[in-house]
LUMSE-129964 format. One record per residue (C-alpha): x, y, z. Coordinates in steps of 0.5 Angstrom, whole numbers, padded with zeros to 4 digits, always signed. Layout:
<nodes>
XYZ/...
</nodes>
This chain:
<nodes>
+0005+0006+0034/-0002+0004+0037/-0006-0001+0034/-0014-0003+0033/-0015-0008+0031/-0021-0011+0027/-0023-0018+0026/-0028-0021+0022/-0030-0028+0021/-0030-0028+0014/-0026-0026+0008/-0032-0022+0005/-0034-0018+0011/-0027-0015+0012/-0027-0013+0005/-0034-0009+0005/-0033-0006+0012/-0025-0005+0010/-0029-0002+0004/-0034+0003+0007/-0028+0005+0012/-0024+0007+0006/-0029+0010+0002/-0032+0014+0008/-0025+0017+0008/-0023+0019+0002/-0030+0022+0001/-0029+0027+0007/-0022+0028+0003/-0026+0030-0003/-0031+0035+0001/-0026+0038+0005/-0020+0039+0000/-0023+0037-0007/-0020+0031-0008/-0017+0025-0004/-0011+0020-0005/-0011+0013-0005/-0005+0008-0004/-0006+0002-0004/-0002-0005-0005/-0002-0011-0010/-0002-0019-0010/-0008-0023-0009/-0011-0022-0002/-0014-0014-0004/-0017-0017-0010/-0024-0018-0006/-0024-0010-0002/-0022-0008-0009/-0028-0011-0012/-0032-0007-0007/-0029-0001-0006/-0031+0000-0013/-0038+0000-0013/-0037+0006-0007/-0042+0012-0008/-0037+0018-0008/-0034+0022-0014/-0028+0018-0016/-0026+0023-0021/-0023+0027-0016/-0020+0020-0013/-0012+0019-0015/-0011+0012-0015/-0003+0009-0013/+0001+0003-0012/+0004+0003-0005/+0010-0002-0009/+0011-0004-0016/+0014-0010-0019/+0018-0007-0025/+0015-0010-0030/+0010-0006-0036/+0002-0008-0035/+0002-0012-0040/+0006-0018-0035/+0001-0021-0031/+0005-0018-0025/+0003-0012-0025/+0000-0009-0020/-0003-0003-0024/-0006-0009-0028/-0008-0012-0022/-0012-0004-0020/-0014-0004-0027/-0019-0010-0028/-0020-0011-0021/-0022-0003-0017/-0021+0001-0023/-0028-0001-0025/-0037+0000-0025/-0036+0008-0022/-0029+0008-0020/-0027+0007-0027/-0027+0016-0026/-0021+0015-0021/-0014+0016-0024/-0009+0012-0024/-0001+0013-0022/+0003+0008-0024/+0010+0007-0023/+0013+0003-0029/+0017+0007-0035/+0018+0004-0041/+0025+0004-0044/+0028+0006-0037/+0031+0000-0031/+0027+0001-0024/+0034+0004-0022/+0034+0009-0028/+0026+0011-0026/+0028+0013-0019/+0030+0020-0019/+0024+0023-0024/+0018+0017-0020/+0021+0020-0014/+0020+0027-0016/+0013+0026-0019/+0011+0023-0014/+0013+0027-0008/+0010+0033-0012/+0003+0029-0010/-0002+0031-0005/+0002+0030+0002/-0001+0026+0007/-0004+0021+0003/-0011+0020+0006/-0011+0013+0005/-0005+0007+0005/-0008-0001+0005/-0002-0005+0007/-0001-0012+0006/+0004-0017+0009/+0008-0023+0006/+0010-0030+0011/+0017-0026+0010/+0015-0020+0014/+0016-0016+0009/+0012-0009+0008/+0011-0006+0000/+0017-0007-0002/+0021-0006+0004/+0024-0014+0004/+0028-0017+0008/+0035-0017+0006/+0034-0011+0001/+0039-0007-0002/+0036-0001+0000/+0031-0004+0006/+0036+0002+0011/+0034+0008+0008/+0027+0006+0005/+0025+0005+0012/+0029+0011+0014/+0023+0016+0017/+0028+0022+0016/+0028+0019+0009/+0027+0025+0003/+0026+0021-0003/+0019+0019-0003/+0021+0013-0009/+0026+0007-0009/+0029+0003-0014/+0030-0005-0008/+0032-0011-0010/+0031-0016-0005/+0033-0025-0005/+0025-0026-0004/+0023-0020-0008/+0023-0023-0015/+0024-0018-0020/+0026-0012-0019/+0022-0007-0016/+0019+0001-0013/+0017+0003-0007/+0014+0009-0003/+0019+0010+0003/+0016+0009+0009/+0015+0017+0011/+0011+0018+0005/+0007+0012+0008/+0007+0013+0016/+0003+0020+0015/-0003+0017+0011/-0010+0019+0015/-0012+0012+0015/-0007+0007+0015/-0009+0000+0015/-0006-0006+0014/-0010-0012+0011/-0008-0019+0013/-0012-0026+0012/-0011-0032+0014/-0007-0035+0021/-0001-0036+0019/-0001-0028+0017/-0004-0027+0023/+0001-0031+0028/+0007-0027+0023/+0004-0021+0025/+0005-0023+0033/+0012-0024+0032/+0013-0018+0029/+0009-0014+0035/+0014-0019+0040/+0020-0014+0038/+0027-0015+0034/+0031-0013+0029/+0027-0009+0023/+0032-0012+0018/+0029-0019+0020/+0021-0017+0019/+0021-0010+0016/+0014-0009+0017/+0017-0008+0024/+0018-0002+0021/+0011+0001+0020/+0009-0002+0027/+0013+0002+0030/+0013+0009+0026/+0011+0015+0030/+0003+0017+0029/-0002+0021+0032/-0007+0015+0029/-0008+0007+0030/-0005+0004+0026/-0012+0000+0024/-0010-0007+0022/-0016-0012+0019/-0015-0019+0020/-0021-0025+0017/-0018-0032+0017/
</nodes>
């Protein structure tokens, strides 16, 4: 895959212009096909882009909002992504937007997989936009070293467009978008800060074993656009 890179010198102008990027994308999804989808990824490092993103001046109603992975835990739970969506981008005009959220009440992440997969691979397809993020470990999504089912989730040929992973450095259990759901996307970006993030993705570029830093995985996914990787220390 092709990759551009973006540095900035701050955290807070890599979320503005990460922002702007986005929602320039998701508003010429909205003007061409009549609405857009966004995935984006949780943990603490999207919360600054999300506060920013939040404030884009496009028609958010028309904007359908996911996660690119989900601990299964129920919103309540201060993991949980989609609570982290909520009170941090689903906010000021993009309140319009809807939320997909993953986590079934009653149900395991095993037993939620064949209707999440089915529901959410009737969504619109490409994406428009897909924000990842990076962990130390290598891991992308929920696509964790180690994980039970980390061969078929990065599997291109792949047909579910959800699975259930549980993972050593994962925690809870989890969901995950597979990758051909993600690799498709119009805009694809992967959102990293800090130097120990970006000497984890130089390692990753090196070459090895995807099982080793699966984030390998979208790094090497067959696209006809770069890969935009923005980066701020």
């Amino acid at each position: 895959m092709k990759l551009k890179r973006h540095t900035y010198e701050t955290r807070e102008a890599l979320a503005e212009a990460l922002a702007a990027g986005v929602a320039a994308v998701l508003g010429g999804g909205i003007a061409t096909q009549g609405s857009a989808v966004l995935a984006v990824s949780g943990g603490s490092t999207p919360k600054l882009l999300f506060r920013h993103l939040s404030e884009a001046d496009i028609d958010w109603s028309r904007v359908t909002v996911l996660l690119v992975d989900e601990r299964w835990v129920p919103e309540s739970s201060d993991r949980s992504n989609a609570r982290l969506v909520r009170e941090n981008l689903l906010r000021g005009r993009a309140a319009a937007a809807h939320l997909e959220p993953f986590y079934i009440e009653g149900l395991d992440a095993l037993e939620a997989v064949p209707d999440l997969s089915k529901h959410f691979g009737g969504l619109p397809r490409p994406f428009d936009a897909v924000i990842l993020g990076m962990g130390t470990d290598g891991h992308t999504a929920s696509f964790f070293p180690g994980g039970d089912k980390l061969t078929e989730a990065i599997d291109m040929g792949c047909p579910h467009a959800v699975l259930a992973m549980r993972a050593p450095g994962a925690g809870e259990p989890r969901v995950t978008l597979t990758l051909p759901r993600l690799a498709d996307a119009r805009f694809l970006a992967l959102h990293i800060e800090g130097e120990d993030k970006r000497a984890v993705l130089e390692q990753a570029l090196a070459g090895g074993p995807v099982e080793e830093m699966p984030v390998r995985a979208v790094l090497a996914a067959p696209r006809e656009e770069p890969l935009q990787v923005f980066w701020a220390p």
